[in-house]
PDB file with one MODEL, atoms N, CA, C and O in Angstrom:
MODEL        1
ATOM      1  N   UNK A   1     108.844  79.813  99.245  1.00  0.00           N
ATOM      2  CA  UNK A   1     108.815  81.186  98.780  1.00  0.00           C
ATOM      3  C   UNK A   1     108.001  82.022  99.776  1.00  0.00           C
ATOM      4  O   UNK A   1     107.087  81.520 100.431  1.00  0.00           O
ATOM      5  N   UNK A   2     108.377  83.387  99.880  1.00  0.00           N
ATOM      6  CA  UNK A   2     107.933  84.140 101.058  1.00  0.00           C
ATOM      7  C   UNK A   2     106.562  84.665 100.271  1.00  0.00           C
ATOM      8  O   UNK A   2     106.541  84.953  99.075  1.00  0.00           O
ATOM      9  N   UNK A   3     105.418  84.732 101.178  1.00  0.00           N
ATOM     10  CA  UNK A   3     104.274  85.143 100.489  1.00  0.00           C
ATOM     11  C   UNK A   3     104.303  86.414  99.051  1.00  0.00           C
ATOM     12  O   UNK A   3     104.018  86.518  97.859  1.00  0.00           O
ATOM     13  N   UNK A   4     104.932  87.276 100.350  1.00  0.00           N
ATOM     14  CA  UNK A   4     105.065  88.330  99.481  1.00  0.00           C
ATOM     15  C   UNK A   4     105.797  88.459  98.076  1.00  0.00           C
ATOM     16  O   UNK A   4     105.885  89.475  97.386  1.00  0.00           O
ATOM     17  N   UNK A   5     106.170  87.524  97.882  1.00  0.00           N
ATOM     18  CA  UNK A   5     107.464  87.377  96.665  1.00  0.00           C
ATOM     19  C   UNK A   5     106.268  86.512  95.531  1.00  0.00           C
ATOM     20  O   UNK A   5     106.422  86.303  94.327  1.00  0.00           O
ATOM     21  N   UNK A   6     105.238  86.182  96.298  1.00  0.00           N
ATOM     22  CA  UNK A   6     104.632  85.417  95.140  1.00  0.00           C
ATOM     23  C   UNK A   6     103.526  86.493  94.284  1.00  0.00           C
ATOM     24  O   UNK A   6     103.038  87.437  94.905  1.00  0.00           O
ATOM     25  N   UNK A   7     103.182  86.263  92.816  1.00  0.00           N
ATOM     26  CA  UNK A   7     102.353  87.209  92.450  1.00  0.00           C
ATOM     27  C   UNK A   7     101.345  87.764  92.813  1.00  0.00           C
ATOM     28  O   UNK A   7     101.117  88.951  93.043  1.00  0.00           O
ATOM     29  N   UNK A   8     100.592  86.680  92.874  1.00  0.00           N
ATOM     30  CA  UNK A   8      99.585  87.159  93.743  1.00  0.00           C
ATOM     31  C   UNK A   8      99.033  87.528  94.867  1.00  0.00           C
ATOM     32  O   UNK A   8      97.958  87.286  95.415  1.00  0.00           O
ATOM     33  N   UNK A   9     100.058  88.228  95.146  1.00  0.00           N
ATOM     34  CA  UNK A   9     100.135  88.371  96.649  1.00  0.00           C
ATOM     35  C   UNK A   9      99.983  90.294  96.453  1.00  0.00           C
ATOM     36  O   UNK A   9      99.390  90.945  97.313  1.00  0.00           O
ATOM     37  N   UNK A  10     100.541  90.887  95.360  1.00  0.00           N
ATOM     38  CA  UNK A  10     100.526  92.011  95.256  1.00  0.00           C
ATOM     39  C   UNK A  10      98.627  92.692  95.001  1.00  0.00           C
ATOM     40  O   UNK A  10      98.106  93.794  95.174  1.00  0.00           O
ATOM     41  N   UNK A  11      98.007  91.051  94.421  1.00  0.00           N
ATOM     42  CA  UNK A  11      96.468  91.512  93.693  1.00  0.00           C
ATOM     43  C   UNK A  11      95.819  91.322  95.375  1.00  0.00           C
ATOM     44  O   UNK A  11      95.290  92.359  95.775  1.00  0.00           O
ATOM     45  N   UNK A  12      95.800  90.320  96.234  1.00  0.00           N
ATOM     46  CA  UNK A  12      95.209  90.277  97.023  1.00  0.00           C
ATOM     47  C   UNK A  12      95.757  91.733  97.951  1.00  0.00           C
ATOM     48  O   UNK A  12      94.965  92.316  98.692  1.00  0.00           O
ATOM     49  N   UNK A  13      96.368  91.929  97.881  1.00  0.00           N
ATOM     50  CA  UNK A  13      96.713  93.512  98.780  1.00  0.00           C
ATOM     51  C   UNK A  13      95.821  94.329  98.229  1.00  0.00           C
ATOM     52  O   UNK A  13      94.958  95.012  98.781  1.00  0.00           O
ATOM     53  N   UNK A  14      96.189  94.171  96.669  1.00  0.00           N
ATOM     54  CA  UNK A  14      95.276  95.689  96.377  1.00  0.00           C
ATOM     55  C   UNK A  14      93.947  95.732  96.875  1.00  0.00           C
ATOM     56  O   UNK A  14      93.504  96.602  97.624  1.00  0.00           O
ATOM     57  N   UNK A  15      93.161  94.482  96.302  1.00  0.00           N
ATOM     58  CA  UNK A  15      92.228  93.654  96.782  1.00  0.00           C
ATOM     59  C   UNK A  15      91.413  94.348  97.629  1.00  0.00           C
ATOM     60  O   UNK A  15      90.298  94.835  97.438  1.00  0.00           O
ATOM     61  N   UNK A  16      92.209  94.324  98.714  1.00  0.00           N
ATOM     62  CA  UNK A  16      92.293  94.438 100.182  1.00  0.00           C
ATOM     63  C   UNK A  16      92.111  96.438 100.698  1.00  0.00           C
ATOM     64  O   UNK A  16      91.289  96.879 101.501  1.00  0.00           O
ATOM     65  N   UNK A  17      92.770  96.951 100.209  1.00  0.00           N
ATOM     66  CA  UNK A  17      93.047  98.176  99.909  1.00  0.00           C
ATOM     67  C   UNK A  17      92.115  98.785  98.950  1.00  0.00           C
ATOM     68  O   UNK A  17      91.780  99.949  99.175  1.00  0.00           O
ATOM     69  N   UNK A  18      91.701  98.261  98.046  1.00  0.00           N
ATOM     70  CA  UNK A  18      90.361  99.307  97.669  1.00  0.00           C
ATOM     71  C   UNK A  18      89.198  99.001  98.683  1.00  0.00           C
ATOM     72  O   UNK A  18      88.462  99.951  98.949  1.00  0.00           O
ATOM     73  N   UNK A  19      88.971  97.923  99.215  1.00  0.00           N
ATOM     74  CA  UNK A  19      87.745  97.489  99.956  1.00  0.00           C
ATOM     75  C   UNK A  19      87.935  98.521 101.498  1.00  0.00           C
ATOM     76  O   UNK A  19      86.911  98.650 102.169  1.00  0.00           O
ATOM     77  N   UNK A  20      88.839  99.006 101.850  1.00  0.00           N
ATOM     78  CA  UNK A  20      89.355  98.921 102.942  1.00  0.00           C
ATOM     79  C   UNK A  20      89.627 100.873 103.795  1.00  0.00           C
ATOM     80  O   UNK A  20      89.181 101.589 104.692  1.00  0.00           O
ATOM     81  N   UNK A  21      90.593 100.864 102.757  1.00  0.00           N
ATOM     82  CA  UNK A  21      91.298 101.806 102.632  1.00  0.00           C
ATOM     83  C   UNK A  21      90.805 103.241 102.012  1.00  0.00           C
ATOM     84  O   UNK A  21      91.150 103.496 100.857  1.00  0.00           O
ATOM     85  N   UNK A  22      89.863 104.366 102.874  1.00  0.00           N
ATOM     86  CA  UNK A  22      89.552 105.712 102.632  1.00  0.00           C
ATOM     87  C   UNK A  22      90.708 106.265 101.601  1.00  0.00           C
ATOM     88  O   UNK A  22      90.415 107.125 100.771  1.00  0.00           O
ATOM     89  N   UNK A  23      91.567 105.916 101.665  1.00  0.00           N
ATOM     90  CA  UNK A  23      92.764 106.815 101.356  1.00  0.00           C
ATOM     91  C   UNK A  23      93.219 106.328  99.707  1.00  0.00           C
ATOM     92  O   UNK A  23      93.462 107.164  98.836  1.00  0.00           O
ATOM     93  N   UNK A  24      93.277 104.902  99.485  1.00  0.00           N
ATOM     94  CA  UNK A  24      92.947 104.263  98.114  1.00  0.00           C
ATOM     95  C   UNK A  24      92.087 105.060  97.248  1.00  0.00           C
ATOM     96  O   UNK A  24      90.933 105.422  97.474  1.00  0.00           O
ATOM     97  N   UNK A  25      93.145 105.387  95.751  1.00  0.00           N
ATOM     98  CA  UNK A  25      91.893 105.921  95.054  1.00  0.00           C
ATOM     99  C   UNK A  25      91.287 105.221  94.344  1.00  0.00           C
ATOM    100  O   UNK A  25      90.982 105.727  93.264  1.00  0.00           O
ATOM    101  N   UNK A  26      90.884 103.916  94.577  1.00  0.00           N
ATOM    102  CA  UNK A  26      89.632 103.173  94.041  1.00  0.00           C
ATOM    103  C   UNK A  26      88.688 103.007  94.896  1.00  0.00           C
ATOM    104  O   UNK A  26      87.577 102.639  94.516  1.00  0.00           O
ATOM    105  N   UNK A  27      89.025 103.301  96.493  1.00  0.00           N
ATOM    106  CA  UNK A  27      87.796 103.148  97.283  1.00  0.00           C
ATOM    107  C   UNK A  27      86.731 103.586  97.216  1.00  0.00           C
ATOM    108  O   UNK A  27      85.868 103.219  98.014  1.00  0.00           O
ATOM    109  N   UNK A  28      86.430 104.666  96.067  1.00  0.00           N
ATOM    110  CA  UNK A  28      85.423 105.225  96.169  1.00  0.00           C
ATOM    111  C   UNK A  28      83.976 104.453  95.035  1.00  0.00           C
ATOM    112  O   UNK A  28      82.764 104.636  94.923  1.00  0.00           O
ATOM    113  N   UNK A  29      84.915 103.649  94.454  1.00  0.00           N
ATOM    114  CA  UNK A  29      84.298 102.585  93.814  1.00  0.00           C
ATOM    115  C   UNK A  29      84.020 101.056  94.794  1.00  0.00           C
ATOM    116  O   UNK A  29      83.251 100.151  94.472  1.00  0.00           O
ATOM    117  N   UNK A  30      84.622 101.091  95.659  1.00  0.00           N
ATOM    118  CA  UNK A  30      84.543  99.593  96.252  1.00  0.00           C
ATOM    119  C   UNK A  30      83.930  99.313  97.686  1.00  0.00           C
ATOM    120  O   UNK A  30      82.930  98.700  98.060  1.00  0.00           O
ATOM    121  N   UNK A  31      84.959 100.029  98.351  1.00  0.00           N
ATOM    122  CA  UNK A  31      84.995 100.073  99.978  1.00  0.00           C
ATOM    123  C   UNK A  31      83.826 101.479 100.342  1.00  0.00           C
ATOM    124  O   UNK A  31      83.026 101.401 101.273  1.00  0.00           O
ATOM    125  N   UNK A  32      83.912 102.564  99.538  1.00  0.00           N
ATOM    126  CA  UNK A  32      82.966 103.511  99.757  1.00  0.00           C
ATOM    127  C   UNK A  32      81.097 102.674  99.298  1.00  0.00           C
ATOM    128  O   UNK A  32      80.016 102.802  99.874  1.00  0.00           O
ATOM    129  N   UNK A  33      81.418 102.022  98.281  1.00  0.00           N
ATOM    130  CA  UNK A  33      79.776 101.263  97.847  1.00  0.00           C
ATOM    131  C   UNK A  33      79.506 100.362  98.520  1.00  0.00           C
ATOM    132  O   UNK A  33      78.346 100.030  98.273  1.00  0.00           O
ATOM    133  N   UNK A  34      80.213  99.381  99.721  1.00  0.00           N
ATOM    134  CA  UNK A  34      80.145  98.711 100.329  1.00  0.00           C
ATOM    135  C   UNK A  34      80.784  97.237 100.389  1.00  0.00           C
ATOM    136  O   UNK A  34      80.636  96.296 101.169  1.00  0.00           O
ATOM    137  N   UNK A  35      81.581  97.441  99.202  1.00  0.00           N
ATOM    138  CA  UNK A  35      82.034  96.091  98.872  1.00  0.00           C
ATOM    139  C   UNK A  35      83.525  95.745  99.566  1.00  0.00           C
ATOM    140  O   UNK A  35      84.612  96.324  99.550  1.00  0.00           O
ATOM    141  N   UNK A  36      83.055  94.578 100.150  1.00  0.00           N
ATOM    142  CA  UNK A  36      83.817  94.022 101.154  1.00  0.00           C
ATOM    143  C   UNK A  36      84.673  93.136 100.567  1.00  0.00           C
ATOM    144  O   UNK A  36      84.729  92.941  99.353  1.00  0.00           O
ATOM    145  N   UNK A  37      85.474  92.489 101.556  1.00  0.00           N
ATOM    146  CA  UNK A  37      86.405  90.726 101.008  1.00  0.00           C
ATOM    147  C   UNK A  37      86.159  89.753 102.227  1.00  0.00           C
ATOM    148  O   UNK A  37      86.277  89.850 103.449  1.00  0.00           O
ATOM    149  N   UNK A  38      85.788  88.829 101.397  1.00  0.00           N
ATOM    150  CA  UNK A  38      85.906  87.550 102.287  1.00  0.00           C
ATOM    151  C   UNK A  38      86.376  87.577 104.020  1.00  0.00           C
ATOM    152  O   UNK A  38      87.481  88.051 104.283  1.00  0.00           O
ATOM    153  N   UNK A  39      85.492  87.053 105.161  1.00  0.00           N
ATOM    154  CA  UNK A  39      86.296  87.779 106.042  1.00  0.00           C
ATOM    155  C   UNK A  39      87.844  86.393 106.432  1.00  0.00           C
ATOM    156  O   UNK A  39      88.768  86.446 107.243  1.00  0.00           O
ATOM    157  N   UNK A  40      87.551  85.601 105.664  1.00  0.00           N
ATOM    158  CA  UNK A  40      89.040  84.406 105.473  1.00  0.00           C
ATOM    159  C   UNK A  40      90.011  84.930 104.699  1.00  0.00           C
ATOM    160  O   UNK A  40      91.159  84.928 105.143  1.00  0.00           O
ATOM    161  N   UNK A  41      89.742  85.472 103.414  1.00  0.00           N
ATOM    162  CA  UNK A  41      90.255  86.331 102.308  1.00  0.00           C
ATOM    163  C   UNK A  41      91.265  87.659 103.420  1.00  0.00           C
ATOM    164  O   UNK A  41      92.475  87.886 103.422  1.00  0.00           O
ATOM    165  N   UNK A  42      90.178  88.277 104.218  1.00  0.00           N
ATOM    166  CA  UNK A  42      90.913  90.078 104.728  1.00  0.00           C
ATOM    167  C   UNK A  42      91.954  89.423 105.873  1.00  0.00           C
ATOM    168  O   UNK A  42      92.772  90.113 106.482  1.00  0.00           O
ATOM    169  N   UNK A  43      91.811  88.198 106.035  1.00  0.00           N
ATOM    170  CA  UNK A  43      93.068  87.886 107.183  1.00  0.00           C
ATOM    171  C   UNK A  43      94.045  87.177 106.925  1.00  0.00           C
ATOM    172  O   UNK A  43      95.114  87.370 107.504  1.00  0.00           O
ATOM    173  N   UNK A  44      93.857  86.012 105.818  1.00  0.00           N
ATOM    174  CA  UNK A  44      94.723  84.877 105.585  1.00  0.00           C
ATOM    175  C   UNK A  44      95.002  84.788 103.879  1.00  0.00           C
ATOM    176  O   UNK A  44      94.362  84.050 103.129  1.00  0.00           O
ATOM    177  N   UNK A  45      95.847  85.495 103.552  1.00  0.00           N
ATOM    178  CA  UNK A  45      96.509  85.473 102.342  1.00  0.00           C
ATOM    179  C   UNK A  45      96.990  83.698 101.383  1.00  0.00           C
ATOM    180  O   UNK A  45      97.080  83.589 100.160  1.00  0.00           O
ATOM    181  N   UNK A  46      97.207  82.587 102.386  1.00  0.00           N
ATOM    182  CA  UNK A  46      96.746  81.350 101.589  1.00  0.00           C
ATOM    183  C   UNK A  46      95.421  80.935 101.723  1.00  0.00           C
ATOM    184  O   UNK A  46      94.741  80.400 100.846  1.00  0.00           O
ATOM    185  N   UNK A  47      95.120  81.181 102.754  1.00  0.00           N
ATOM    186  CA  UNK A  47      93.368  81.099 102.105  1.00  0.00           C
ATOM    187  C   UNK A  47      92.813  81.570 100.478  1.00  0.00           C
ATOM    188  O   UNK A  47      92.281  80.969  99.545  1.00  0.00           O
ATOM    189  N   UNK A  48      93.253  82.944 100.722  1.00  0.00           N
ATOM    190  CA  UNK A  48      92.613  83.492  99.470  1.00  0.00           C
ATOM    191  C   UNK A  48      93.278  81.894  98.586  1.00  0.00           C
ATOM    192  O   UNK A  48      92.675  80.872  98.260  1.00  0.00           O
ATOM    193  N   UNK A  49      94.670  82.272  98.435  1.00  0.00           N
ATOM    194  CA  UNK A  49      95.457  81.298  97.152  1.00  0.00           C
ATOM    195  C   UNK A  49      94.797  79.784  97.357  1.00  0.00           C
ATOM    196  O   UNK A  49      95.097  79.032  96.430  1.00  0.00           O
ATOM    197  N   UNK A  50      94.093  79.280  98.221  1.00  0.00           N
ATOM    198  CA  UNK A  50      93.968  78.037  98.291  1.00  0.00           C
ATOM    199  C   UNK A  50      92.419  78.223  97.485  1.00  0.00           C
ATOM    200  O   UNK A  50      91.991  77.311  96.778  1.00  0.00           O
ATOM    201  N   UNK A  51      91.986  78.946  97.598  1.00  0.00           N
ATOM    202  CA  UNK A  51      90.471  79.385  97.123  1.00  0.00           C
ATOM    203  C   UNK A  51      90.612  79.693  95.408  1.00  0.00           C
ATOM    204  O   UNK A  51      89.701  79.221  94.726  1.00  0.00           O
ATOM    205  N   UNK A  52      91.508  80.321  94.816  1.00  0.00           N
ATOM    206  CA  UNK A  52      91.537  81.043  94.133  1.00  0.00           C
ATOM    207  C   UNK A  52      92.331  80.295  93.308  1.00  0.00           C
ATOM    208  O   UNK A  52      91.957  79.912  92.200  1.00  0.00           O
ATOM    209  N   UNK A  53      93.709  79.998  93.917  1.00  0.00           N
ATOM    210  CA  UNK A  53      94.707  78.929  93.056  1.00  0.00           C
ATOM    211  C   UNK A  53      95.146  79.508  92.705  1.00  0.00           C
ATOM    212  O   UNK A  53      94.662  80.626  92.885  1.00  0.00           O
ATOM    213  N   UNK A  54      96.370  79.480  91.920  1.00  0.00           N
ATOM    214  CA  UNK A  54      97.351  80.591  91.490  1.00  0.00           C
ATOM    215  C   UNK A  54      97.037  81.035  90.127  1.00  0.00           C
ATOM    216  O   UNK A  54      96.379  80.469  89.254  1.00  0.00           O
ATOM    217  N   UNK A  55      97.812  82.481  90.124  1.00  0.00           N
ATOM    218  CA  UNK A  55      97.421  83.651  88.951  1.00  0.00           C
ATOM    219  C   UNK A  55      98.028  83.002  87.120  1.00  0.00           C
ATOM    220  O   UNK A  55      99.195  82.967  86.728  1.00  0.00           O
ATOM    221  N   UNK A  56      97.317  82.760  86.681  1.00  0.00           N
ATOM    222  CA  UNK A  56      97.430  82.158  85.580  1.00  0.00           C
ATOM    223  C   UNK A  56      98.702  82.855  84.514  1.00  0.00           C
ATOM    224  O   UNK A  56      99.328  82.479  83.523  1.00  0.00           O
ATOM    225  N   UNK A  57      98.667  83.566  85.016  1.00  0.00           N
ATOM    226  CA  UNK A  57      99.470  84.611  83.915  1.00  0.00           C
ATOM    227  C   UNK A  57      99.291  86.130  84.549  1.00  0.00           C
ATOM    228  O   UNK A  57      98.265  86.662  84.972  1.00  0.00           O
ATOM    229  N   UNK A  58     100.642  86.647  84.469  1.00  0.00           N
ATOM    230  CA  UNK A  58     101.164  88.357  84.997  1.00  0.00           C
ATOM    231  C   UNK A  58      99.724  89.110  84.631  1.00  0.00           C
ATOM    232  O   UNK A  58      99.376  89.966  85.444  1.00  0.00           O
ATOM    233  N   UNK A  59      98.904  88.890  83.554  1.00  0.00           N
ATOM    234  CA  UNK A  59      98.345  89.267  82.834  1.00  0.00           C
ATOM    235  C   UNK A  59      96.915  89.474  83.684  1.00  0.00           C
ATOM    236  O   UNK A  59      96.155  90.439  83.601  1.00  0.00           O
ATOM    237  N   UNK A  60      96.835  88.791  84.166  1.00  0.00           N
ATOM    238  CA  UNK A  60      95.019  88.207  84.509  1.00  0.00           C
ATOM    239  C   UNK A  60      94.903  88.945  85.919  1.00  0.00           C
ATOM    240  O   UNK A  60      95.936  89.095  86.572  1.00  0.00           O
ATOM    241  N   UNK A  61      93.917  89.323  86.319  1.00  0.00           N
ATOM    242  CA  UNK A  61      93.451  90.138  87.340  1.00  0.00           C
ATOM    243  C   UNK A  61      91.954  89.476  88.011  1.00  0.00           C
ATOM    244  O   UNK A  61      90.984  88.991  87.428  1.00  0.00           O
ATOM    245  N   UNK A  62      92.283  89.728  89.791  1.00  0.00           N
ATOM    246  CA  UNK A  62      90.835  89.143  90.233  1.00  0.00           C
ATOM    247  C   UNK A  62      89.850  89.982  89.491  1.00  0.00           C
ATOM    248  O   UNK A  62      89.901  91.207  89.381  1.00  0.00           O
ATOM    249  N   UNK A  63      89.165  89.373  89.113  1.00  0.00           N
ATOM    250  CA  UNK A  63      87.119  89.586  88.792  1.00  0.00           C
ATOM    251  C   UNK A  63      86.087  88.835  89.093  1.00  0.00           C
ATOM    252  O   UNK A  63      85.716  87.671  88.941  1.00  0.00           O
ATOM    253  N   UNK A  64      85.596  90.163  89.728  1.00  0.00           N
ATOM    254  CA  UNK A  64      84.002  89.961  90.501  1.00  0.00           C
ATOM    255  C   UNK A  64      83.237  89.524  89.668  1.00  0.00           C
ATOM    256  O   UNK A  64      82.875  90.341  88.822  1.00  0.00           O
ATOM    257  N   UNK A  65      82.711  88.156  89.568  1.00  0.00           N
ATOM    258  CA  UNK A  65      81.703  87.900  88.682  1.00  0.00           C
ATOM    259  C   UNK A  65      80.479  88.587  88.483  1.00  0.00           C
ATOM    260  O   UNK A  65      80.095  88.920  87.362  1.00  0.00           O
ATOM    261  N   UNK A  66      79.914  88.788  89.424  1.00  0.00           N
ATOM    262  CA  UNK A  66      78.719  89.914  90.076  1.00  0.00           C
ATOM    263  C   UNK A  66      79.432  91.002  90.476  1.00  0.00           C
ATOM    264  O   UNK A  66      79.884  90.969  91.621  1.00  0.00           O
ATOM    265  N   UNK A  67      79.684  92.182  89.644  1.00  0.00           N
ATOM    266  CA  UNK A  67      80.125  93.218  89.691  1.00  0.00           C
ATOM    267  C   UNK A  67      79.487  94.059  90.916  1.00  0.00           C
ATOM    268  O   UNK A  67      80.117  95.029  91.334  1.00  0.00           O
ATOM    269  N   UNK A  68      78.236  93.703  91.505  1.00  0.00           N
ATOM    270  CA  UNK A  68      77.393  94.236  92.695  1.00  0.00           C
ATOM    271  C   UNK A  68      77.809  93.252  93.818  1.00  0.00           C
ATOM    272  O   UNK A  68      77.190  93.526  94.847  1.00  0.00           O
ATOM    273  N   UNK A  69      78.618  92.237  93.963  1.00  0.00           N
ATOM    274  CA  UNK A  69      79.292  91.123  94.923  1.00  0.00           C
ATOM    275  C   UNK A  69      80.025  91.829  95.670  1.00  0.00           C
ATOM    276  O   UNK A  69      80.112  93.057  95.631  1.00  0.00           O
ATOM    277  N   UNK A  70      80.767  90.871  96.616  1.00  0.00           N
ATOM    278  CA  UNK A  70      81.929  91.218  97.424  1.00  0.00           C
ATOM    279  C   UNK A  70      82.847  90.252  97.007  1.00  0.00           C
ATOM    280  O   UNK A  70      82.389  89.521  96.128  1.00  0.00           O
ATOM    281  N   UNK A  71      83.801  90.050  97.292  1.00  0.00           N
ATOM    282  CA  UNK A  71      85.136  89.528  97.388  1.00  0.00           C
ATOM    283  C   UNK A  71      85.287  88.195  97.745  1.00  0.00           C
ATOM    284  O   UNK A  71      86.200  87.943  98.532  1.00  0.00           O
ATOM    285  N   UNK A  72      84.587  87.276  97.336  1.00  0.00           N
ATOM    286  CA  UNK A  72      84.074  85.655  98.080  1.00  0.00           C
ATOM    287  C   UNK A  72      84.344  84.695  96.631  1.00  0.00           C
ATOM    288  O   UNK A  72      84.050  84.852  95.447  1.00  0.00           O
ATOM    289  N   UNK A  73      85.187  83.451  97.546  1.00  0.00           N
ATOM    290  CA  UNK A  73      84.951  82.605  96.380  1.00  0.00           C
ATOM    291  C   UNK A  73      83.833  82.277  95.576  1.00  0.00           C
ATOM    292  O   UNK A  73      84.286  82.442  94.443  1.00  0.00           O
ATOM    293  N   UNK A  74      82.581  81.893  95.444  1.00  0.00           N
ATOM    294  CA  UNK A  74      81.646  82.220  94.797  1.00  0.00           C
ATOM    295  C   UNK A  74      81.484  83.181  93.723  1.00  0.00           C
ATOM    296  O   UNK A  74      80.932  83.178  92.623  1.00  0.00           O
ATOM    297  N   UNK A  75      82.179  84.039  94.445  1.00  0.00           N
ATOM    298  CA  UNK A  75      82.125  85.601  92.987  1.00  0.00           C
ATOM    299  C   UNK A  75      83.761  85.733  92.271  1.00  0.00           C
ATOM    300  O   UNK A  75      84.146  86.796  91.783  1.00  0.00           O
ATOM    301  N   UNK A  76      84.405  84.795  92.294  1.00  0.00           N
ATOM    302  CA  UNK A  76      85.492  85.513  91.812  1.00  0.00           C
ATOM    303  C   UNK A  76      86.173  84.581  91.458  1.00  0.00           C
ATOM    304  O   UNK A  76      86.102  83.416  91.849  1.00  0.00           O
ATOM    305  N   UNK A  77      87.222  85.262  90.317  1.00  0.00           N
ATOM    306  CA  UNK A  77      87.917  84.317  89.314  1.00  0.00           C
ATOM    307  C   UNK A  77      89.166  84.953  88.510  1.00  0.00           C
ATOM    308  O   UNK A  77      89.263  86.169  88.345  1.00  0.00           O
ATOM    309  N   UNK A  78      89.836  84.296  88.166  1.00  0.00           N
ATOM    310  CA  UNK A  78      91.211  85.107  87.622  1.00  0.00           C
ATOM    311  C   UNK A  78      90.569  85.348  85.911  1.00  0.00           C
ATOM    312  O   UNK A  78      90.113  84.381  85.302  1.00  0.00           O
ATOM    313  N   UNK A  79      90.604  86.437  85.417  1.00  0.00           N
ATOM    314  CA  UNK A  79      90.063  86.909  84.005  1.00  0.00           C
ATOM    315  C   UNK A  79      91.132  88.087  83.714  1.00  0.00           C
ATOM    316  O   UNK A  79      91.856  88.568  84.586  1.00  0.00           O
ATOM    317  N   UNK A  80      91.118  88.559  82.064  1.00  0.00           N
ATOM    318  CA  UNK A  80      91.909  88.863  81.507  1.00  0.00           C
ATOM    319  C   UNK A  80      91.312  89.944  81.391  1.00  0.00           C
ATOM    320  O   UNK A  80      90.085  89.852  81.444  1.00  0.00           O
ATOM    321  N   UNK A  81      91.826  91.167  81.219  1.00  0.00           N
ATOM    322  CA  UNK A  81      91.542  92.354  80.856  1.00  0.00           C
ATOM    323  C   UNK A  81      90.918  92.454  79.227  1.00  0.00           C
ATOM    324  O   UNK A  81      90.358  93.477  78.833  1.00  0.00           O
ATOM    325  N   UNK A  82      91.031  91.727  78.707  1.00  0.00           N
ATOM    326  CA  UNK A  82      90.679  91.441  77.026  1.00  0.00           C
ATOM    327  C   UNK A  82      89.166  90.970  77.312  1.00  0.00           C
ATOM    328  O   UNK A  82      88.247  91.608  76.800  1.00  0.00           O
ATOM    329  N   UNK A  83      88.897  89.813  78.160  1.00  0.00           N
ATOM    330  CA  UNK A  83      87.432  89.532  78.557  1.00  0.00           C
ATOM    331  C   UNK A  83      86.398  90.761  78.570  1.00  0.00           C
ATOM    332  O   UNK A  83      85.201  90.535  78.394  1.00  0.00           O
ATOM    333  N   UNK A  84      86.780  91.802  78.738  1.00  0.00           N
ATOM    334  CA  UNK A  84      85.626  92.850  79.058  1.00  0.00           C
ATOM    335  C   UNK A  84      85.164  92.850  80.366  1.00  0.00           C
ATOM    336  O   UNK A  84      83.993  93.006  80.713  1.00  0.00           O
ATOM    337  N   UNK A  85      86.456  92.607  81.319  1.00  0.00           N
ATOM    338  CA  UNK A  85      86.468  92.933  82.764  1.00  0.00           C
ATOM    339  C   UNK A  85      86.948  93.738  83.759  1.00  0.00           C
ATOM    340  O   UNK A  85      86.725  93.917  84.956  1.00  0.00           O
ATOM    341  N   UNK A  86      87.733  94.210  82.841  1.00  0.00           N
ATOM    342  CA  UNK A  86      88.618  95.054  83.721  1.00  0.00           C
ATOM    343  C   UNK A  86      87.927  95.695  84.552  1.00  0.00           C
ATOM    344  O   UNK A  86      88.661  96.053  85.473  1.00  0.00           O
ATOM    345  N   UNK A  87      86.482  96.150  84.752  1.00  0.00           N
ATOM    346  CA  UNK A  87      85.831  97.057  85.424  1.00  0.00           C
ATOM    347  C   UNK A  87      85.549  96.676  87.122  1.00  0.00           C
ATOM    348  O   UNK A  87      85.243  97.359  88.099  1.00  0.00           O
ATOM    349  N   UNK A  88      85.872  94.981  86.860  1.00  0.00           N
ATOM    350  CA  UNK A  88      85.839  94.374  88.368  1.00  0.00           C
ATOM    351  C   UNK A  88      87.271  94.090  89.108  1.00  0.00           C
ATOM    352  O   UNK A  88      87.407  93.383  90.106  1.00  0.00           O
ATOM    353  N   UNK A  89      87.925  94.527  88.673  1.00  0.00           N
ATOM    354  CA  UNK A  89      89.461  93.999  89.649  1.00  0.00           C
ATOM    355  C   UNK A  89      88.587  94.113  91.073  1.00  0.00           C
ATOM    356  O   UNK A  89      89.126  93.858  92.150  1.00  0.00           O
TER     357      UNK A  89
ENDMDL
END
């Protein structure tokens, strides 16, 4: 399967794009406060998936465990919007 065709391939973009991207309107929450991604994560899209493992369900979204973190295995985990996370995609 071509990366892009897999789900999670659309979260690691965004991912990628609030951290990144002036022009994103979440950057001003992420990439403007300083919060970065992995620098294995900002280049190699199975990295992330080998780190991360695949998206449990359409449903579940990356979250920053440490909402003051960056984008690193250590801080991050697939969680449900019902958890009381949504605030870290």
């Amino acid at each position: 399967m071509l990366d892009s065709k897999r789900p999670e391939y659309h979260v690691w973009r965004q991912m990628r794009q609030r951290c990144n991207n002036p022009n994103n309107k979440d950057f001003k929450h992420y990439g403007e406060k300083g919060v970065v991604v992995w620098w294995t994560w900002e280049h190699w899209f199975h990295v992330f998936i080998y780190d991360m493992g695949p998206r449990p369900s359409h449903a579940h979204w990356i979250d920053r465990i440490n909402p003051e973190g960056n984008y690193e295995p250590r801080n991050c985990r697939w969680a449900l919007p019902s958890e009381g996370l949504k605030r870290n995609r």
